[in-house]
FITOR-61895 format. One line per 5 residues: number of its first residue (from 0); their letters; for each residue x, y, z of C-alpha. Coordinates in steps of 0.25 Angstrom, whole numbers. Example, Ala and Ser with C-alpha at 12.3 -4.5 7.8 and 13.67 -1.06 7.14 Angstrom:
REM FITOR-61895
0> AS> 49,-18,31  55,-4,29 .
REM end
This chain:
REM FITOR-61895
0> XXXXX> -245,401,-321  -246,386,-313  -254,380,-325  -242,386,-334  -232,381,-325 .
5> XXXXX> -239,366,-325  -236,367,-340  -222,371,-340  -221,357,-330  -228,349,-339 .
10> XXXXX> -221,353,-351  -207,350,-345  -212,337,-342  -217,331,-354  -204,337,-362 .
15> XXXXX> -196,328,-354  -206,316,-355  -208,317,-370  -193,319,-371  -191,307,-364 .
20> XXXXX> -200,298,-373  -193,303,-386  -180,301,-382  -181,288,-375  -185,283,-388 .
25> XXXXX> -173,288,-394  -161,275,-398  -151,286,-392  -160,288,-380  -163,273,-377 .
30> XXXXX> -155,270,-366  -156,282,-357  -169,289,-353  -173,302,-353  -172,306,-340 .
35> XXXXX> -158,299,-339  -154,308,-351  -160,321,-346  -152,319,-333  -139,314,-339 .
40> XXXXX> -141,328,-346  -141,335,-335  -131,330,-329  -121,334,-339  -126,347,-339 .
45> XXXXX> -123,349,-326  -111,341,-325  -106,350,-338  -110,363,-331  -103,362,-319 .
50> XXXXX> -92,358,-326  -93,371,-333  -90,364,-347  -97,368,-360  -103,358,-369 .
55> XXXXX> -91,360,-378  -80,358,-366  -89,346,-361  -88,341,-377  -74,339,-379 .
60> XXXXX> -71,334,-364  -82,322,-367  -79,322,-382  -95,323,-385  -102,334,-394 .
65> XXXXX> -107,344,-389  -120,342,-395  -121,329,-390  -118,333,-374  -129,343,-377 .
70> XXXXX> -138,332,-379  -136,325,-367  -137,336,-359  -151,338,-365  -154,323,-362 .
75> XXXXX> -154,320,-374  -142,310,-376  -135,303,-364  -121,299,-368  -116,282,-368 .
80> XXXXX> -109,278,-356  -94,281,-360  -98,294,-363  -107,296,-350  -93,293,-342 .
85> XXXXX> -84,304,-352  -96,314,-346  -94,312,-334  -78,311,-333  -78,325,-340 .
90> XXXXX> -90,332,-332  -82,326,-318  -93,316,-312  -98,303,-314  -104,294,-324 .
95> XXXXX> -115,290,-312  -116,304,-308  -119,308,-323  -129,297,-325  -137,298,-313 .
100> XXXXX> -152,302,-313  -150,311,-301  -149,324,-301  -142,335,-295  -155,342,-285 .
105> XXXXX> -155,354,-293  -159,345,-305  -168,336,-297  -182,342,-302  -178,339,-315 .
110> XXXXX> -174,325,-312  -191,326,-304  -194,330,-319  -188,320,-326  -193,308,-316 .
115> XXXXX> -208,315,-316  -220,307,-319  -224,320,-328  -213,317,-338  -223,304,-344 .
120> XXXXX> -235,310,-344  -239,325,-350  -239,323,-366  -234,338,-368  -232,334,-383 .
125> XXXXX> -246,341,-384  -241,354,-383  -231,352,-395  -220,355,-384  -206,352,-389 .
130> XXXXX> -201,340,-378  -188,338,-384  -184,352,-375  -186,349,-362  -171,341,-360 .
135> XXXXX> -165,353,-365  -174,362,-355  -167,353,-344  -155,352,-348  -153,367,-351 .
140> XXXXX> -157,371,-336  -160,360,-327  -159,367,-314  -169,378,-318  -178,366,-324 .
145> XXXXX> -177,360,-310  -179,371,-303  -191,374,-312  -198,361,-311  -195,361,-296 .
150> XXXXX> -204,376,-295  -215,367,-303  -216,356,-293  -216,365,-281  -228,374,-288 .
155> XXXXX> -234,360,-290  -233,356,-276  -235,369,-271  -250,369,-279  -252,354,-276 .
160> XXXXX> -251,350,-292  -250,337,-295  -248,331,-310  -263,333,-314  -262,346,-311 .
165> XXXXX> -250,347,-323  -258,339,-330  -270,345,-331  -262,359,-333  -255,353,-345 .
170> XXXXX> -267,349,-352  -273,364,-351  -262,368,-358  -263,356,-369  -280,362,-369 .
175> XXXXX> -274,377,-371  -263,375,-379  -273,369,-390  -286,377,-385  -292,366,-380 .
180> XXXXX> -297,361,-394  -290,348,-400  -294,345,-414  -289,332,-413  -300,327,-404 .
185> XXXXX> -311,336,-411  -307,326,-422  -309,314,-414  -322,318,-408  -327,319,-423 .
190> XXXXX> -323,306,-426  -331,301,-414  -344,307,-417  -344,303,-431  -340,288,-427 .
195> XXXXX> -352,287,-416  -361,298,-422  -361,307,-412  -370,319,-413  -362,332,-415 .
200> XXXXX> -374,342,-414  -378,340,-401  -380,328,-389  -371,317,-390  -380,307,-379 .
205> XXXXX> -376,300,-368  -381,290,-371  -374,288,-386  -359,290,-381  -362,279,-371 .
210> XXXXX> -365,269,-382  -354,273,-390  -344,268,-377  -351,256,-375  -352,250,-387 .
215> XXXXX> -340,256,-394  -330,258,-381  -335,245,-373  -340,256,-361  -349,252,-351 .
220> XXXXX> -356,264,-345  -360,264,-331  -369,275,-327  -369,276,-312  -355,269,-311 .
225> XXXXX> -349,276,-301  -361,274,-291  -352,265,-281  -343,274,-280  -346,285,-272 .
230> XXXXX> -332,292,-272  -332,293,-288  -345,301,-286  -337,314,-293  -333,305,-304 .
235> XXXXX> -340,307,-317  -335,292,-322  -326,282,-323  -321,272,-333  -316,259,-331 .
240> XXXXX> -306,255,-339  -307,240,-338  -322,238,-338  -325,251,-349  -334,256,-338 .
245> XXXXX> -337,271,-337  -344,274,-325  -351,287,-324  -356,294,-313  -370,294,-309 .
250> XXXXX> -370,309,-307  -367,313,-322  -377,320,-329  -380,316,-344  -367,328,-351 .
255> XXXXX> -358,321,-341  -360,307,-344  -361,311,-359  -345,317,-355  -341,306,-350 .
260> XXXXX> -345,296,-360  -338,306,-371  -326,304,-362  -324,290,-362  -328,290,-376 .
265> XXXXX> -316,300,-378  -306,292,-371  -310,281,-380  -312,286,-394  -298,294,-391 .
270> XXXXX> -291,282,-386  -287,290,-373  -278,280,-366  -273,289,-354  -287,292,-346 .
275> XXXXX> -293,293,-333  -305,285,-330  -313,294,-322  -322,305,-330  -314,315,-326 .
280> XXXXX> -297,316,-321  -295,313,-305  -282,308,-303  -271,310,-316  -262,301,-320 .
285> XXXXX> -256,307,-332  -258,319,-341  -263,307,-353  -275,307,-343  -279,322,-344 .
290> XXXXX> -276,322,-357  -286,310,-361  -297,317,-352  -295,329,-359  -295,324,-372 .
295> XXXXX> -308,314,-368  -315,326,-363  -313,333,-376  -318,323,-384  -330,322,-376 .
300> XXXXX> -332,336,-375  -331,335,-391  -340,323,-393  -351,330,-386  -351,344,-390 .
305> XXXXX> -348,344,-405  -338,355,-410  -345,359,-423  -358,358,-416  -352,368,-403 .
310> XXXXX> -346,377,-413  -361,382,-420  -367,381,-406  -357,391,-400  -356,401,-414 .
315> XXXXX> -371,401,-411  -370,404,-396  -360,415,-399  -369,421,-409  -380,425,-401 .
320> XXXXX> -383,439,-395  -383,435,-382  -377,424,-371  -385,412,-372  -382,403,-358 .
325> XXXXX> -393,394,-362  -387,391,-377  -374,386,-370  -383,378,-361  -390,370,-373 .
330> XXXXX> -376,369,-380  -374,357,-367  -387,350,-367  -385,351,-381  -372,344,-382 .
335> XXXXX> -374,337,-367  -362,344,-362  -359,350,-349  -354,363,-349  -340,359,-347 .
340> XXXXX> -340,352,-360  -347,363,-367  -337,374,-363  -325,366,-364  -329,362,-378 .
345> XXXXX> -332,378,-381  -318,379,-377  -315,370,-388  -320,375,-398  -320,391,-394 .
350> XXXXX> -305,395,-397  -305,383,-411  -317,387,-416  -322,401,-412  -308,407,-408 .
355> XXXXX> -311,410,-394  -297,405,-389  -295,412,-378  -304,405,-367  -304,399,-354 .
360> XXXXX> -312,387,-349  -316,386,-334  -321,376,-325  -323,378,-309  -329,369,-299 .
365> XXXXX> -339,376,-289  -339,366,-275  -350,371,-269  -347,366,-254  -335,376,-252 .
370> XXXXX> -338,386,-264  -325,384,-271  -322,384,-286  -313,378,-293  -308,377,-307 .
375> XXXXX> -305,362,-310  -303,365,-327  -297,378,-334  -293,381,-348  -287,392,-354 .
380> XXXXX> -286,395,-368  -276,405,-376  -271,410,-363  -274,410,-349  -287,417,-346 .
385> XXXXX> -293,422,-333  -299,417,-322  -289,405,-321  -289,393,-311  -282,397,-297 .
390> XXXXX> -276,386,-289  -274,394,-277  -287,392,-270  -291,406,-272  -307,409,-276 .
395> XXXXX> -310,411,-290  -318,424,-294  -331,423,-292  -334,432,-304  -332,422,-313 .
400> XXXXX> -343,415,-320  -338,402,-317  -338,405,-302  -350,415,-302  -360,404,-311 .
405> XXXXX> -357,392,-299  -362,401,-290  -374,405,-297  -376,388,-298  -374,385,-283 .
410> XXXXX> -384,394,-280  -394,390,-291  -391,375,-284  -393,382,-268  -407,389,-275 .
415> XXXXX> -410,374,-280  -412,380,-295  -406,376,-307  -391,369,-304  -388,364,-316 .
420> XXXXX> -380,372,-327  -379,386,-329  -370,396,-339  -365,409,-337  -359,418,-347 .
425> XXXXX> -349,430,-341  -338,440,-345  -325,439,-338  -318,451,-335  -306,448,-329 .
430> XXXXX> -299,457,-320  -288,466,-322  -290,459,-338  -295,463,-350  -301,450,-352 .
435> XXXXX> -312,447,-353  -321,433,-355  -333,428,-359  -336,416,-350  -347,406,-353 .
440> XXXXX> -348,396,-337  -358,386,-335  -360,379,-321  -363,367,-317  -367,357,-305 .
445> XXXXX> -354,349,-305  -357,335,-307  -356,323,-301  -351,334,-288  -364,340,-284 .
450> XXXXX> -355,350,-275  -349,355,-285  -352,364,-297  -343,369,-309  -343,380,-322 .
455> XXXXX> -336,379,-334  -332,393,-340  -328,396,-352  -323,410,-355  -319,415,-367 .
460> XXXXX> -310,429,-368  -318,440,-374  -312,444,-388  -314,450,-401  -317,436,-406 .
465> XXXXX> -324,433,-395  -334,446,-398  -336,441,-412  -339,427,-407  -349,428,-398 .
470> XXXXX> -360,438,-400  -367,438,-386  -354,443,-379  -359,458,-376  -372,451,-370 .
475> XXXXX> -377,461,-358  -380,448,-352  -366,442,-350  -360,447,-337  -347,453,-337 .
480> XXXXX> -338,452,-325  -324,455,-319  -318,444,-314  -304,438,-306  -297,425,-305 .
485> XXXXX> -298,424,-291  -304,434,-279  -290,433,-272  -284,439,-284  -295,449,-286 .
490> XXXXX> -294,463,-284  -308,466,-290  -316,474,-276  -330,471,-273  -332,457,-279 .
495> XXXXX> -345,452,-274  -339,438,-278  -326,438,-271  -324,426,-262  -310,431,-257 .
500> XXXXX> -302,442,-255  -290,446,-265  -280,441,-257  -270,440,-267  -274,455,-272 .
505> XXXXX> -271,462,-258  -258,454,-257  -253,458,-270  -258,472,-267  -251,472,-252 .
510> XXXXX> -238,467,-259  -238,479,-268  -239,486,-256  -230,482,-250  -220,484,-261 .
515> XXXXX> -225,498,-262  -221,502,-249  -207,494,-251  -204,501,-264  -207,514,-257 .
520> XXX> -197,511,-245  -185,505,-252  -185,518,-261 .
REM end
């Protein structure tokens, strides 16, 4: 609900900044600005209403149209001086009453609106979202607009959210809105590796995507650049604009370099102006940023697994009679992916090219000083699917592969065996639910943070296309489990994997007791 409310916020902001833009640039807009126009609007409005005049009474007392007093109410016309003075004289205030940017406090949240650094900076043209609304949505109801983004800020204060954290939600809906699959840069990616030769059928080396940004892009690479810094140890790199330096962390294992060259690569090929110049987003200075470091990551997601290539390699994995871990194992060194890039590139192509649209992608971060898990990266596809992210510190169910594979790696590391990556393959059954999902994780030591490791999940709802698709499904082999968002809303009894009592349960349970008794006394 938070993540939809986030939306709703950001929405409303970039009607008005995209409003803005247009009609600025209007002749008949020239002299006034937007903000100026919307309040003047408002103004009236009130003025008008207290007055209790119609548009029509209002009409023949200031001899104006009635269409035209509706479009400065809107903010979309603000009258000439002489007419400014004929408003004021027949709605009983002043001219400097009426011009003035202050607001009556009822209407201050949509004057905090109005001067908000948000209005400049969300491009919500991307949803195909009609801007030229938002000054009729203010204008219609302003107090319930106030009082509506006055509910929004205090649940952001409340859950400590800053811009990022709109920004971030925003893109999530631009990646579910379009099924996280964008044409246009599938496009760009095939113009790249037929200008430089890339191979498409399997390893794109290291060592080949470095030459192409040194000779072609002016780069220099530093290996071990970010020696002398000891507090960017949990950086994987850093460009430096002025000097075209990348520096990469000393820690990056050969797929993560190979990323990070794809990256900066992407950034350039795509002319991304708006870009942060550490490998991944620490502090956010705009949404252009997130959206450059997604569409960077894309690209470089794209020029290392090929699309045509993925496509046969996963029609064959889904045609064999049984799961096959080690196949989707090969697919990385194959391609020199990590397993991030290889799901996250599944999810691409899963719901364009094999249907499978209703899918959820899954990342959680496993610190292994205090045992929690976290989920840092979440995606959600034709609908909102189950488990989900929970901000409110409460412990995931330790049912789910994701949770249950980190575990099996912490204590492969505490054994000193193998500690490097491993996949797991699980059916979800959620509780309460009908759904189902097939669930691919792998888990992984998170590097450069040797404290910490991370899975990536990607789980897929079990359907009749999905039957058809993938042939192993009914494999004896592949675990089914039933399985809650968290253990405080779990009512499920001898769990072996709870890690905390169902807290929310019993006091939803106590309230209906409660109400039961009450019902009884009051009849």
């Amino acid at each position: 609900m938070f993540a939809n409310i986030c939306r709703i916020l950001i929405f409303y902001n970039k009607y008005v900044a995209k409003i803005r833009s247009i009609l600025i640039d209007s002749p008949l807009m020239a002299t006034k600005s937007q903000n100026e126009r919307i309040i003047f609007g408002l103004k009236v409005k009130q003025f008008r209403q207290e007055k209790g005049l119609s548009f029509s009474e209002l009409s023949k007392q200031v001899s104006m149209s009635v269409s035209y007093l509706n479009e400065i109410e809107k903010g979309k016309k603000y009258p000439k001086n002489d007419k400014v003075q004929v408003l004021a004289d027949a709605l009983n205030t002043s001219v400097t009453e009426l011009t003035s940017l202050a607001l009556s406090n009822k209407l201050a949240p949509v004057s905090d609106l109005l001067n908000s650094n948000f209005l400049n900076e969300l491009p919500l043209d991307l949803f195909g979202i009609d801007l030229a609304k938002v000054v009729e949505i203010i204008a219609n109801s302003p107090t319930r607009v106030g009082a509506f983004i006055s509910t929004l800020v205090e649940l952001g204060r409340n859950y400590a959210l800053g811009e990022q954290n709109f920004y971030f939600g925003v893109l999530r809906s631009y990646l579910e809105l379009h099924n996280n699959y964008f044409e246009d840069i599938e496009i760009q990616v095939e113009k790249f590796i037929k200008k430089y030769k890339l191979p498409t059928t399997g390893k794109v080396s290291e060592a080949l995507l470095k030459k192409i940004l040194e000779k072609h892009y002016g780069y220099t690479i530093i290996e071990n650049g970010l020696n002398d810094y000891e507090v960017l140890d949990g950086l994987r790199s850093v460009y430096i604009p002025k000097k075209k330096q990348l520096l990469l962390n000393q820690n990056l294992n050969e797929v993560q370099r190979a990323f990070q060259l794809s990256k900066e690569l992407a950034f350039n090929y795509l002319d991304l102006g708006e870009r942060a110049n550490t490998g991944s987003l620490i502090r956010v200075n705009n949404f252009e940023e997130v959206l450059s470091h997604f569409k960077a990551n894309y690209f470089a997601a794209a020029i290392l697994i090929n699309r045509d290539a993925l496509r046969k390699d996963l029609e064959r994995f889904f045609e064999k009679d049984r799961w096959d871990g080690e196949l989707l194992t090969n697919l990385m060194r194959k391609y020199q992916a990590s397993p991030e890039t290889l799901l996250q590139r599944m999810s691409n192509l899963l719901p364009k090219d094999f249907g499978l649209e209703k899918l959820f992608l899954l990342r959680f971060i496993h610190n292994q000083s205090n045992q929690a898990f976290h989920i840092d990266k979440e995606l959600h596809l034709e609908g909102k699917h189950q488990p989900q992210s929970n901000g409110l510190n409460e412990h995931y169910c330790g049912r789910w592969l994701s949770i249950s594979l980190l575990s099996d790696l912490q204590e492969m590391q505490k054994k000193g065996q193998y500690a490097g990556t491993i996949v797991g393959t699980q059916i979800s059954r959620f509780y309460g639910s009908k759904n189902e999902y097939f669930c691919i994780t792998f888990a992984r030591p998170a590097y450069p943070q040797p404290e910490e490791s991370a899975s990536i999940t990607i789980g897929i709802l079990i359907d009749e296309n999905l039957r058809k698709r993938v042939k192993f499904l009914n494999d004896s082999s592949i675990t089914t489990k039933t399985v809650n968002n968290t253990c405080e809303r779990c009512p499920i009894a001898d769990c072996a994997e709870r890690r905390a009592n169902p807290t929310v349960v019993l006091a939803k349970k106590k309230r209906k007791e409660i109400q039961e008794v009450l019902s009884k006394l009051i009849e």
